[in-house]
BAVEX-402724 format. One record per residue (C-alpha): residue number from 1; residue in one letter; chain; x, y, z. Coordinates in nm, 3 decimals. Layout:
% BAVEX-402724
- NUM:a:A:X:Y:Z
...
This chain:
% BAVEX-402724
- 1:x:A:0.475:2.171:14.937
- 2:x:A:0.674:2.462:15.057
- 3:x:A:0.480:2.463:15.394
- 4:x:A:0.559:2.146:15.476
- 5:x:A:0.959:2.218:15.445
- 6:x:A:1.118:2.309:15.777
- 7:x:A:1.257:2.612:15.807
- 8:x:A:1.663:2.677:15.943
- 9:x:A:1.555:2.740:16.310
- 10:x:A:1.320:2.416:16.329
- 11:x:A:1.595:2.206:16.171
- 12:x:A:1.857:2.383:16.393
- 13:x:A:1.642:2.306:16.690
- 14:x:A:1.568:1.963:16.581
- 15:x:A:1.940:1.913:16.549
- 16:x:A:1.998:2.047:16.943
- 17:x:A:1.750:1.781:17.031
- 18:x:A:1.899:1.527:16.898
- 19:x:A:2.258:1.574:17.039
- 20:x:A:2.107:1.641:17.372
- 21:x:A:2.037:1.304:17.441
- 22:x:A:2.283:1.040:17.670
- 23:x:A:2.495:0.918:17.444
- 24:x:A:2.627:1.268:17.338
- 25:x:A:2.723:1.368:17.651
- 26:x:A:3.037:1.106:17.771
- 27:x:A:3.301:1.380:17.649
- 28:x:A:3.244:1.746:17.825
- 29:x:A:3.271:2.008:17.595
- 30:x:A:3.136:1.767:17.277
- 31:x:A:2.836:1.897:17.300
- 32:x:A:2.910:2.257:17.298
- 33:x:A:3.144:2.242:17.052
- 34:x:A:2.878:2.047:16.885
- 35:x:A:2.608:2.314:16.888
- 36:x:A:2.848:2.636:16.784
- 37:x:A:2.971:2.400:16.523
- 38:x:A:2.573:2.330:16.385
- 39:x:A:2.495:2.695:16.459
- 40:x:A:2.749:2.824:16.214
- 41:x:A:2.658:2.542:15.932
- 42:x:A:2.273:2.643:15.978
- 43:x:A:2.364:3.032:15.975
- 44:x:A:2.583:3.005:15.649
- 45:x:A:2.295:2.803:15.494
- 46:x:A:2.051:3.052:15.593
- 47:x:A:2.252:3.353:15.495
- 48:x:A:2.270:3.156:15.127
- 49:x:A:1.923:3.085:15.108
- 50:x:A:1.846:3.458:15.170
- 51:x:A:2.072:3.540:14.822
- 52:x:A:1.904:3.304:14.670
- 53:x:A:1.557:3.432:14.755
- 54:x:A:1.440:3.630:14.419
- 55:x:A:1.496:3.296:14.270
- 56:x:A:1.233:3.134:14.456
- 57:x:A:0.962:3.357:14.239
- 58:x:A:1.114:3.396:13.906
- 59:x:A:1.305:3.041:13.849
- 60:x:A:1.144:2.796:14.134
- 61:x:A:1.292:2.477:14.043
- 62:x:A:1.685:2.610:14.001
- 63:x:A:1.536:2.745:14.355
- 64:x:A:1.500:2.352:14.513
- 65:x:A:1.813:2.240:14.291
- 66:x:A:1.999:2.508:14.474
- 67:x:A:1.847:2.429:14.850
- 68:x:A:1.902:2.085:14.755
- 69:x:A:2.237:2.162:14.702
- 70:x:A:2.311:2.366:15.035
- 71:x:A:2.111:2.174:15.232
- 72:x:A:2.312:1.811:15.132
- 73:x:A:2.689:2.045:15.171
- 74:x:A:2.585:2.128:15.508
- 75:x:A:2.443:1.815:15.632
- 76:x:A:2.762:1.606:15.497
- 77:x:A:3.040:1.869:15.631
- 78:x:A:2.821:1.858:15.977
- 79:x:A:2.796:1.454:15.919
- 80:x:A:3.182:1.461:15.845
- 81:x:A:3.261:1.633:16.157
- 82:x:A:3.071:1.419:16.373
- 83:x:A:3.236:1.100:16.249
- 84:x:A:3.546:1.253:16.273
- 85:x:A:3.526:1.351:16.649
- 86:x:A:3.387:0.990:16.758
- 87:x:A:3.632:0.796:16.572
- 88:x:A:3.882:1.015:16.737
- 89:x:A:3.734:0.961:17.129
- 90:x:A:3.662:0.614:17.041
- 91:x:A:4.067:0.574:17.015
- 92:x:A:4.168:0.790:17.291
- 93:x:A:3.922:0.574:17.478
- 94:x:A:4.068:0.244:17.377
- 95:x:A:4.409:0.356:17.401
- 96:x:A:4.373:0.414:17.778
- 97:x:A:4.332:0.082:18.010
- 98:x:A:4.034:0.092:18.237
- 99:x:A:4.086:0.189:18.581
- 100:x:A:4.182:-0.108:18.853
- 101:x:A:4.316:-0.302:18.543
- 102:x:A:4.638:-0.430:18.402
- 103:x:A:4.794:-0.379:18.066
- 104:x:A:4.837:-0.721:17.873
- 105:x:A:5.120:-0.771:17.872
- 106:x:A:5.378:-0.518:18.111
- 107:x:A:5.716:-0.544:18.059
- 108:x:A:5.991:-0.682:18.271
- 109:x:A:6.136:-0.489:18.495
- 110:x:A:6.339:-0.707:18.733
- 111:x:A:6.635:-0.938:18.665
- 112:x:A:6.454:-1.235:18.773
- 113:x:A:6.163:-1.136:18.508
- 114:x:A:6.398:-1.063:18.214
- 115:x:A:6.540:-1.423:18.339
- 116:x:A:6.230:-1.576:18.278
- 117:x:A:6.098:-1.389:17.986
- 118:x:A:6.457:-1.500:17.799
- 119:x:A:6.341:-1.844:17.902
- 120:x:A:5.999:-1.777:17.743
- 121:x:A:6.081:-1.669:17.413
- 122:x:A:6.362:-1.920:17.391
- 123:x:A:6.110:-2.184:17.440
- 124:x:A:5.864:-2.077:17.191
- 125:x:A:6.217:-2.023:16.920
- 126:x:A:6.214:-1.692:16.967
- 127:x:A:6.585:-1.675:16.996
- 128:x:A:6.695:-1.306:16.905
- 129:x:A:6.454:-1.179:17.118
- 130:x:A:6.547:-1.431:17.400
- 131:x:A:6.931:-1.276:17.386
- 132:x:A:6.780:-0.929:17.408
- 133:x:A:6.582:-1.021:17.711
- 134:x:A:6.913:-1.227:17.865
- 135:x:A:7.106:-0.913:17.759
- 136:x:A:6.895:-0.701:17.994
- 137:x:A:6.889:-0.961:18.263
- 138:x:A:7.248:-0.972:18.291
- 139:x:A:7.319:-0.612:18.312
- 140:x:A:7.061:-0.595:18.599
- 141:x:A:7.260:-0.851:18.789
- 142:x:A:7.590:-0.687:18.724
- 143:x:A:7.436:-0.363:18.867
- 144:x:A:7.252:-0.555:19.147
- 145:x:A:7.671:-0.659:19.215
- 146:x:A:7.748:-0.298:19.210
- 147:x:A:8.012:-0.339:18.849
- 148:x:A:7.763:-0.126:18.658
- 149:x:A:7.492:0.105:18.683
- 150:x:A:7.203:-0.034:18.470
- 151:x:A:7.030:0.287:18.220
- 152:x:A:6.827:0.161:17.951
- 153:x:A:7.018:0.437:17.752
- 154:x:A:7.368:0.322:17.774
- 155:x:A:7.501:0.133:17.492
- 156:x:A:7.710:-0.221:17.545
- 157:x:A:8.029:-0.008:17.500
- 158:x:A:7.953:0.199:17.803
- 159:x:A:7.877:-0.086:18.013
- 160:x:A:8.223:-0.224:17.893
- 161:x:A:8.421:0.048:18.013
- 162:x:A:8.217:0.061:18.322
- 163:x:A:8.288:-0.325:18.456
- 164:x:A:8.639:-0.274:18.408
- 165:x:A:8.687:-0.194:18.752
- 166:x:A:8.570:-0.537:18.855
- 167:x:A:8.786:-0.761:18.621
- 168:x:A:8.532:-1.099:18.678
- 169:x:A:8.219:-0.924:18.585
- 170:x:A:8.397:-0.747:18.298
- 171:x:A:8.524:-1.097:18.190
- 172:x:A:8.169:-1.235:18.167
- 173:x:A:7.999:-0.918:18.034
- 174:x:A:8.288:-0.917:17.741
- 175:x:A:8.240:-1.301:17.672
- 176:x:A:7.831:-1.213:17.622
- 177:x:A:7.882:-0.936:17.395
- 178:x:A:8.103:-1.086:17.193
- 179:x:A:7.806:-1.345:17.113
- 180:x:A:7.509:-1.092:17.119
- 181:x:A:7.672:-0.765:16.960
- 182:x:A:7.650:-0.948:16.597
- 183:x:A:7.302:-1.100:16.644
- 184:x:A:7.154:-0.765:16.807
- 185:x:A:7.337:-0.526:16.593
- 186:x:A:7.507:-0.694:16.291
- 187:x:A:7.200:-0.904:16.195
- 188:x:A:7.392:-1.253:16.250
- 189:x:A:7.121:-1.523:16.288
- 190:x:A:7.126:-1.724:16.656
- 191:x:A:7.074:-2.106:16.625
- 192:x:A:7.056:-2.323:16.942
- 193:x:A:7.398:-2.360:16.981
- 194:x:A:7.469:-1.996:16.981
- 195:x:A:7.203:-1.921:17.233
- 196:x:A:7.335:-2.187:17.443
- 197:x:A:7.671:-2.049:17.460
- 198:x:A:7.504:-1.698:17.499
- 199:x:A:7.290:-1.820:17.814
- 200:x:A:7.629:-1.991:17.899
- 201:x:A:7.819:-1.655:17.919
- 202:x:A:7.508:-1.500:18.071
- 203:x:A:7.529:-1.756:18.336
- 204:x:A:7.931:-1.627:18.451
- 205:x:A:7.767:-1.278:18.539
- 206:x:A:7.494:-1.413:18.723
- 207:x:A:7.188:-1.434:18.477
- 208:x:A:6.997:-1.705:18.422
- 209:x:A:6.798:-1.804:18.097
């Protein structure tokens, strides 16, 4: 029976075989990594089998028990680590959109786009997230007038203080906050009324919805 068991270096070249083929090799350095990784598991096996050796003539079957037992630790902590790595490239693989295409769904970036998208969600009832797309609109057009300077970090108080230069966009950016500051921010609820007036106020500073 005992000459039929493999010994470390055939299963550690068995092993390099195996993760030698294709479908190891889409990540460089996986497959290095791979091998010092099974060289150390095979060479800390090995290195316990040798203090175990006496045991092999004196008590042969706690001998097995205990290569049994080695053998299974190294083959689940090398298993372990395998599963590990590929679950880890398969999402940094599906994370990352394939080359020449687009994302699902981008995100607005122009006035006429938030415009739209505010018309979208309205549409579908989507109503809080409508005024947060007409919200973004608006300030676009205000900049596109020159009364602001549109920063997706400034709060609704900056813009404020910024438009009062130019009293008629300040007038309609004032009337619009006034309706979306308590939905966006105090957790009001927006019917269809409110959003009409919203898109109404919108509508003075230029934005559609």
């Amino acid at each position: 029976m005992a000459d039929r068991i493999p010994s470390a270096a055939q299963v550690q070249e068995a092993v390099e075989r195996v993760y030698a083929r294709p479908e190891y090799q889409v990540h460089h350095g996986f497959r290095e990594w791979l091998a010092r990784i099974t060289n150390q598991a095979w060479a800390w096996l090995a290195d316990r089998l040798g203090q175990f050796g006496e045991l092999r003539g004196t008590h042969p079957l706690v001998w097995w028990l205990v290569i049994g037992w080695l053998a299974l630790s190294a083959l689940a902590l090398l298993a372990h680590i395998v599963w590990t790595m590929m679950q880890a490239a398969k999402r940094a693989d599906d994370s990352e959109p394939a080359a020449g295409t687009a994302t699902k769904r981008e995100r607005p970036r122009t006035a006429a786009e938030w415009e739209a998208e505010a018309a979208r969600l309205a549409a579908a009832g989507r109503l809080r997230e409508a005024a947060a797309a007409l919200y973004q609109a608006l300030l676009l057009r205000l900049d596109g007038r020159g009364a602001v300077r549109f920063d997706p970090s400034k709060t609704p108080g900056d813009y404020r203080r910024e438009a009062r230069a130019h009293p008629d966009a300040a007038r309609a950016l004032g009337a619009f906050l006034r309706l979306f500051e308590p939905v966006a921010f105090g957790g009001r609820g927006l019917d269809a009324e409110g959003w009409e007036r919203m898109r109404v106020a919108a509508a003075e500073g230029g934005a559609g919805g």
